[in-house]
PyMOL Python script that loads the backbone (N, CA, C, O; Angstrom):
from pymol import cmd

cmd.read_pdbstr("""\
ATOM      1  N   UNK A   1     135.504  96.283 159.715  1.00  0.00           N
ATOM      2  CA  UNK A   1     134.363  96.563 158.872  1.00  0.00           C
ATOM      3  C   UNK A   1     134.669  97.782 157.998  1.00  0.00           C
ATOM      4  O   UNK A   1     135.312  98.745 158.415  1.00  0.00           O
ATOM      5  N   UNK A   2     134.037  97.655 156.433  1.00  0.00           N
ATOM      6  CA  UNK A   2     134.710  98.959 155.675  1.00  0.00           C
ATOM      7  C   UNK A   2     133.007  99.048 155.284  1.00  0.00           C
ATOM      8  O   UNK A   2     132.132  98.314 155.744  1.00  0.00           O
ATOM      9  N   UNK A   3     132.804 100.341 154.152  1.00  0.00           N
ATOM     10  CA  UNK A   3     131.856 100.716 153.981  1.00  0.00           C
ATOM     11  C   UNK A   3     131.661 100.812 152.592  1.00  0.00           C
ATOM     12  O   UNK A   3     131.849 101.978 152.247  1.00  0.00           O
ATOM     13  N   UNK A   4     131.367 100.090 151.656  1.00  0.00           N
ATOM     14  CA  UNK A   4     131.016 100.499 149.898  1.00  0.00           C
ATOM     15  C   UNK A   4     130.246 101.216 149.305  1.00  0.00           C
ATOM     16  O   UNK A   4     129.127 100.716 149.189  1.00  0.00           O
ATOM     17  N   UNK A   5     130.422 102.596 148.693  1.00  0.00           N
ATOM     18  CA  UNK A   5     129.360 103.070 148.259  1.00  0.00           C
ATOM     19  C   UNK A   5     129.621 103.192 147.029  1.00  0.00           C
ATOM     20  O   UNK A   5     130.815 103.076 146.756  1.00  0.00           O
ATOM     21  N   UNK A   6     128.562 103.486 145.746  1.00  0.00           N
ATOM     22  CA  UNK A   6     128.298 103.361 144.609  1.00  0.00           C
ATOM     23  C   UNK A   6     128.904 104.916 144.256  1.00  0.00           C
ATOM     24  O   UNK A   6     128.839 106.026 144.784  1.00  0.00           O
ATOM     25  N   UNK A   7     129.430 104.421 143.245  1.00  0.00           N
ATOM     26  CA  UNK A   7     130.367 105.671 142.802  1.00  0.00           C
ATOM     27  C   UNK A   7     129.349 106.252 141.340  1.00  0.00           C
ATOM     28  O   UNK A   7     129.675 107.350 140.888  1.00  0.00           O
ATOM     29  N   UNK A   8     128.491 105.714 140.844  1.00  0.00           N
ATOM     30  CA  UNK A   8     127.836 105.727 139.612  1.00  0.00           C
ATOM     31  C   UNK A   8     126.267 106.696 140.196  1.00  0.00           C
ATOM     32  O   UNK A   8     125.466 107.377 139.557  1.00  0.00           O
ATOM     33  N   UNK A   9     126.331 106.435 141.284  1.00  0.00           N
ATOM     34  CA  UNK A   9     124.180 106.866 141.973  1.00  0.00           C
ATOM     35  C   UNK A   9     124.328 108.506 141.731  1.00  0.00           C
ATOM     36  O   UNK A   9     123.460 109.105 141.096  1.00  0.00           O
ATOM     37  N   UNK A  10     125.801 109.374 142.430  1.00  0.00           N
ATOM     38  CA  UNK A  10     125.526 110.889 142.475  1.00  0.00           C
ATOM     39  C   UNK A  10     125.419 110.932 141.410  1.00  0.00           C
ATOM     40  O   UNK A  10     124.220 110.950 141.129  1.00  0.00           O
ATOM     41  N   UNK A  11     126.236 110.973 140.285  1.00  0.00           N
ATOM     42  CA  UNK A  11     125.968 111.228 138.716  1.00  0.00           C
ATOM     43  C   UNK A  11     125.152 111.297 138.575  1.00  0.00           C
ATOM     44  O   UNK A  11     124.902 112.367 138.019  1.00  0.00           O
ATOM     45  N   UNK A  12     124.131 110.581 138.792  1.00  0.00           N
ATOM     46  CA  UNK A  12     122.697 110.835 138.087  1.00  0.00           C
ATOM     47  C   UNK A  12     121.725 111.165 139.027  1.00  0.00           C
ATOM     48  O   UNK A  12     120.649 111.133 138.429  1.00  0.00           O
ATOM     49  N   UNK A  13     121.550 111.475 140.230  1.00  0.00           N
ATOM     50  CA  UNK A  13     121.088 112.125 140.985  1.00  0.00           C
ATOM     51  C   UNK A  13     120.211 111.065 141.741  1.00  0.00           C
ATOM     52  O   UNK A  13     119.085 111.398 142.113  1.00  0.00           O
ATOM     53  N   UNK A  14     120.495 110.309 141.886  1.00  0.00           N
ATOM     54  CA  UNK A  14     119.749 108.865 142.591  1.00  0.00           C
ATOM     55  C   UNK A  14     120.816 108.516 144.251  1.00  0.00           C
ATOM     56  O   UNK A  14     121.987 108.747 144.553  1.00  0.00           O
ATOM     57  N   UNK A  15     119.850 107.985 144.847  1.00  0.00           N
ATOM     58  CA  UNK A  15     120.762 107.762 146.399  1.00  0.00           C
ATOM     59  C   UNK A  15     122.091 106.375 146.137  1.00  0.00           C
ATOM     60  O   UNK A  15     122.286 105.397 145.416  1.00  0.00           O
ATOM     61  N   UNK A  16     122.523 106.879 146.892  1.00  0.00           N
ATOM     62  CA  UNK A  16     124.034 105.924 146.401  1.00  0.00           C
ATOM     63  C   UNK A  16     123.272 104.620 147.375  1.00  0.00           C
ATOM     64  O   UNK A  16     122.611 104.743 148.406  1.00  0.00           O
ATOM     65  N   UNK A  17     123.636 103.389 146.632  1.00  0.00           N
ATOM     66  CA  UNK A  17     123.787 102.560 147.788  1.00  0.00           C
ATOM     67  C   UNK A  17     124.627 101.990 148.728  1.00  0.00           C
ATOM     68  O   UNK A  17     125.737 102.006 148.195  1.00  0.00           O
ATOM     69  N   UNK A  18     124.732 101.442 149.945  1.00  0.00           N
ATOM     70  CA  UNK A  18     125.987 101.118 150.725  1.00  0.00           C
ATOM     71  C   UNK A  18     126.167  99.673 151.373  1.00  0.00           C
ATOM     72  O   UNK A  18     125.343  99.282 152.200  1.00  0.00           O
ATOM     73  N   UNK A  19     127.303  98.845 150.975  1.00  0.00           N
ATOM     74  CA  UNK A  19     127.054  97.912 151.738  1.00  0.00           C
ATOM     75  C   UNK A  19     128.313  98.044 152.820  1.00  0.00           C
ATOM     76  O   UNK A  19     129.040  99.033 152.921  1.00  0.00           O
ATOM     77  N   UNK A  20     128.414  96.724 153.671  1.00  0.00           N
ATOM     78  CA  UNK A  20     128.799  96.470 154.682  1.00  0.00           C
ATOM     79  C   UNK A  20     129.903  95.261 154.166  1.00  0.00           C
ATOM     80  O   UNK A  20     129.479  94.312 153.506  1.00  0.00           O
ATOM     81  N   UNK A  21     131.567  95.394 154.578  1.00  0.00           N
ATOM     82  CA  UNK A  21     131.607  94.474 154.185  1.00  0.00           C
ATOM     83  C   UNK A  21     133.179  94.301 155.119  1.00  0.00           C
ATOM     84  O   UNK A  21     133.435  95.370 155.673  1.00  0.00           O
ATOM     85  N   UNK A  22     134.153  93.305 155.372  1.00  0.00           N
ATOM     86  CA  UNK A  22     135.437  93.727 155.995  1.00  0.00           C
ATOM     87  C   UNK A  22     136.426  93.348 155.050  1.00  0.00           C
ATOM     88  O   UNK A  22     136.110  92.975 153.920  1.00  0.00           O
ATOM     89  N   UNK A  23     137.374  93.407 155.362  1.00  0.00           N
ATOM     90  CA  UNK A  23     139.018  93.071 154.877  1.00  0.00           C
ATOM     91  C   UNK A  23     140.038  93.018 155.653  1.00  0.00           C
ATOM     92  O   UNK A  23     139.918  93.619 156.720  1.00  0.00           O
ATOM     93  N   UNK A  24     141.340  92.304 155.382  1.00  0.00           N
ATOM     94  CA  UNK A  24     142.153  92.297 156.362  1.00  0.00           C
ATOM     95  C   UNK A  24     142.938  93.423 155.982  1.00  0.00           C
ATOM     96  O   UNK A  24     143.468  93.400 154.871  1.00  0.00           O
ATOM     97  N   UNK A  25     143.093  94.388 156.721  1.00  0.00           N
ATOM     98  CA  UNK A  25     144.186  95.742 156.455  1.00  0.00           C
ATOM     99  C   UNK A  25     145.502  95.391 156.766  1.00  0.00           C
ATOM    100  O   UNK A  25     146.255  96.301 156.420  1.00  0.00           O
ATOM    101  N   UNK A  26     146.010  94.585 157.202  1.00  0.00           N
ATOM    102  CA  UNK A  26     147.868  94.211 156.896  1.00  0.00           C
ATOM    103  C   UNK A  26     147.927  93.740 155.531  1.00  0.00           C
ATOM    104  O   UNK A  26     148.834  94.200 154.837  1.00  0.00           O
ATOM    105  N   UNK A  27     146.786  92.554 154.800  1.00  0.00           N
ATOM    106  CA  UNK A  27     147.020  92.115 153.927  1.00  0.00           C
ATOM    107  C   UNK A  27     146.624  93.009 152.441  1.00  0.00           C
ATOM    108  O   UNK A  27     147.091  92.952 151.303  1.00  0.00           O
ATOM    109  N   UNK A  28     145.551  93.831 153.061  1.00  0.00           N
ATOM    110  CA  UNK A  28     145.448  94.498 151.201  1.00  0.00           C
ATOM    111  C   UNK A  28     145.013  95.825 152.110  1.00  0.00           C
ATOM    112  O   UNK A  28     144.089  96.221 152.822  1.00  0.00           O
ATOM    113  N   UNK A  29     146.662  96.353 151.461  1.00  0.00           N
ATOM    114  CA  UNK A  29     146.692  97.919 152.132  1.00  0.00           C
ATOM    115  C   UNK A  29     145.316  99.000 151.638  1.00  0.00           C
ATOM    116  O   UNK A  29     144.594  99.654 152.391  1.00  0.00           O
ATOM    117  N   UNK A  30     145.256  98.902 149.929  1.00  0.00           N
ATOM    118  CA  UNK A  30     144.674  99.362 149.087  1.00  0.00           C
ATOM    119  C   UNK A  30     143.494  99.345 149.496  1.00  0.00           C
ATOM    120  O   UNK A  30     143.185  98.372 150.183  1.00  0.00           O
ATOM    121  N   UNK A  31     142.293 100.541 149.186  1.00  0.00           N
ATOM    122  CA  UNK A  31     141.007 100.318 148.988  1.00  0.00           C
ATOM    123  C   UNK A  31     140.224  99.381 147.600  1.00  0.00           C
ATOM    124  O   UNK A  31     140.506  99.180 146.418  1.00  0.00           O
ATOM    125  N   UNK A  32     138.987  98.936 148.646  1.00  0.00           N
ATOM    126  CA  UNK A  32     138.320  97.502 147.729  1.00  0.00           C
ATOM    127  C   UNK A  32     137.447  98.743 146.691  1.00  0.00           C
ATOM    128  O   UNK A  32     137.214  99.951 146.669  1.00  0.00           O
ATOM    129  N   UNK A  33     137.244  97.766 146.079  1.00  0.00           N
ATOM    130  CA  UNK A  33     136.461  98.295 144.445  1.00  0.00           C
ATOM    131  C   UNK A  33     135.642  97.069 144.338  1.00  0.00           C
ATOM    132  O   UNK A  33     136.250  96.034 144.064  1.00  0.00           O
ATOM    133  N   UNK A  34     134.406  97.015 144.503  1.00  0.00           N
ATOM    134  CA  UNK A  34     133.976  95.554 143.868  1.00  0.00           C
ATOM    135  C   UNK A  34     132.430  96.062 142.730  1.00  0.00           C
ATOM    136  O   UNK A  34     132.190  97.269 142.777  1.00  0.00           O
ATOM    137  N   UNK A  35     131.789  95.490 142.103  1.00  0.00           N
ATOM    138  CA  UNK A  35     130.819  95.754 141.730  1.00  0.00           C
ATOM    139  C   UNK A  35     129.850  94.846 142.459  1.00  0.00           C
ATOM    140  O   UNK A  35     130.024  93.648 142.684  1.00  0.00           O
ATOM    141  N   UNK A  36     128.777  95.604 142.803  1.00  0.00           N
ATOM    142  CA  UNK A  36     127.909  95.316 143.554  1.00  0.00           C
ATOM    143  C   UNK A  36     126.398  95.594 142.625  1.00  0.00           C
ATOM    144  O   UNK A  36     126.394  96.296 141.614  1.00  0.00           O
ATOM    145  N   UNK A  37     125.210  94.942 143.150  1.00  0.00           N
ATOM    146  CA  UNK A  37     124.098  95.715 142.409  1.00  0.00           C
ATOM    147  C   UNK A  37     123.404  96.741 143.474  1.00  0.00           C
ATOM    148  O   UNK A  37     123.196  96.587 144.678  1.00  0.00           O
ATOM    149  N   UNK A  38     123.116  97.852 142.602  1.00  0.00           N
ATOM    150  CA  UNK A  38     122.868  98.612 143.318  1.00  0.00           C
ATOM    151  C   UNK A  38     120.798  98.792 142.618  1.00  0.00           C
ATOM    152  O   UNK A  38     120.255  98.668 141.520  1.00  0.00           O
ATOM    153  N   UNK A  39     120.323  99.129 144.041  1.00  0.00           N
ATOM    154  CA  UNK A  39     119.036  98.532 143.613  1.00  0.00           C
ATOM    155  C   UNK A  39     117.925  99.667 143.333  1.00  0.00           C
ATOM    156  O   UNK A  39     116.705  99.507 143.380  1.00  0.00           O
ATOM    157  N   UNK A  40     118.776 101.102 142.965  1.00  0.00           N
ATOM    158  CA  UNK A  40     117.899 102.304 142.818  1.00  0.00           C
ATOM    159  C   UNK A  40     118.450 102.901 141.308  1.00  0.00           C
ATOM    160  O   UNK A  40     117.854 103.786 140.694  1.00  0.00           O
ATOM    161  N   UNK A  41     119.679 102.252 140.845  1.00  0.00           N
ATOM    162  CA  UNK A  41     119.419 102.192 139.400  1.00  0.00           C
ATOM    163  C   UNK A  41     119.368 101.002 138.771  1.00  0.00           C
ATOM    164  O   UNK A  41     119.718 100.918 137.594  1.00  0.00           O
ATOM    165  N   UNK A  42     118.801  99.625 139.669  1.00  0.00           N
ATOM    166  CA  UNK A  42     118.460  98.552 139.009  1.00  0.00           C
ATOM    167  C   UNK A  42     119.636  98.032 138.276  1.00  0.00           C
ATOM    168  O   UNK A  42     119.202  97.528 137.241  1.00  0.00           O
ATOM    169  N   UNK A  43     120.869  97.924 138.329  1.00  0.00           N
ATOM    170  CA  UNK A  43     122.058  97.309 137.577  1.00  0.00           C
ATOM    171  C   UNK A  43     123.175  97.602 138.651  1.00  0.00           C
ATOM    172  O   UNK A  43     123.222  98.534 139.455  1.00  0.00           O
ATOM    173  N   UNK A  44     124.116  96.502 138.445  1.00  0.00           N
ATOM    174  CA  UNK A  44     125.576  96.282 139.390  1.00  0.00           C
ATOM    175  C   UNK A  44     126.420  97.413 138.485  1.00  0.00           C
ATOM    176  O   UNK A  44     126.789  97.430 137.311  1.00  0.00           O
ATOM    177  N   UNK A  45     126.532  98.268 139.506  1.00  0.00           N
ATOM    178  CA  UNK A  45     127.743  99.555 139.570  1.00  0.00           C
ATOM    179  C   UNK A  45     128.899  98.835 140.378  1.00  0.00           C
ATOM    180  O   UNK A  45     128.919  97.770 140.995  1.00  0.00           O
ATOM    181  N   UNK A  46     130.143 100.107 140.076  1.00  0.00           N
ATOM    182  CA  UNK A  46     131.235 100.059 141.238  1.00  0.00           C
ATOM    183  C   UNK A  46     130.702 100.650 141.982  1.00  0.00           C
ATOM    184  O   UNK A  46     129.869 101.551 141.891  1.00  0.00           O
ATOM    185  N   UNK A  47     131.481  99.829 143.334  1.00  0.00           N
ATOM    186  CA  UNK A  47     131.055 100.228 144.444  1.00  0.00           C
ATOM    187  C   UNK A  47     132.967 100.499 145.094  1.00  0.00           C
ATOM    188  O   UNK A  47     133.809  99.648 144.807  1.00  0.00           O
ATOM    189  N   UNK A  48     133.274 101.510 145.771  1.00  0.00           N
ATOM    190  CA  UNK A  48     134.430 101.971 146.431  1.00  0.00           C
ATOM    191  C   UNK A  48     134.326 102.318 147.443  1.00  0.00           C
ATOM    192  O   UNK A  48     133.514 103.181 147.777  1.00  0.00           O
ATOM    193  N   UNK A  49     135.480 101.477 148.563  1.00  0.00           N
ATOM    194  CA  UNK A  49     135.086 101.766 150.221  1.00  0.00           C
ATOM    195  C   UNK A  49     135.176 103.700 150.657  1.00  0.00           C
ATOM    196  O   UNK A  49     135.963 104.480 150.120  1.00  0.00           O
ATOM    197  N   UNK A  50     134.620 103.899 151.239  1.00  0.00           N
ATOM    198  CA  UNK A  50     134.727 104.969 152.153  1.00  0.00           C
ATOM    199  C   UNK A  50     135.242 104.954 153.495  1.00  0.00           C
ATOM    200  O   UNK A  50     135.706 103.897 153.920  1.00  0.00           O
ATOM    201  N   UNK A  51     135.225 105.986 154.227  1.00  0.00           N
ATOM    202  CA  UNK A  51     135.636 106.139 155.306  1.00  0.00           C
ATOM    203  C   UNK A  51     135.069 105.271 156.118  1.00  0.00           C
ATOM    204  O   UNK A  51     135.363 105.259 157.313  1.00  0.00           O
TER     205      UNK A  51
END
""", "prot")
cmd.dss("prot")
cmd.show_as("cartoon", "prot")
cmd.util.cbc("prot")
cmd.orient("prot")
């Protein structure tokens, strides 16, 4: 399980949103980037895993 949060919410002083999501870690070493909608500035931001 990894964790996505909105990289666009601190900028403007709004709560980031977070989803829930997994991946296989042998196969994609790299952290995910996906755009997601985020529902406290009403439009799909990037979203980038965290810890």
């Amino acid at each position: 399980m990894v964790t996505l949060e909105c990289t666009e919410a601190r900028k403007e002083g709004k709560a980031p949103s977070r989803y829930l999501t997994t991946r296989n870690k042998k196969l994609k070493t790299e952290k995910i980037e996906l755009k997601k909608y985020n529902p406290f500035l009403r439009r799909h931001t990037l979203h980038r895993e965290i810890k």
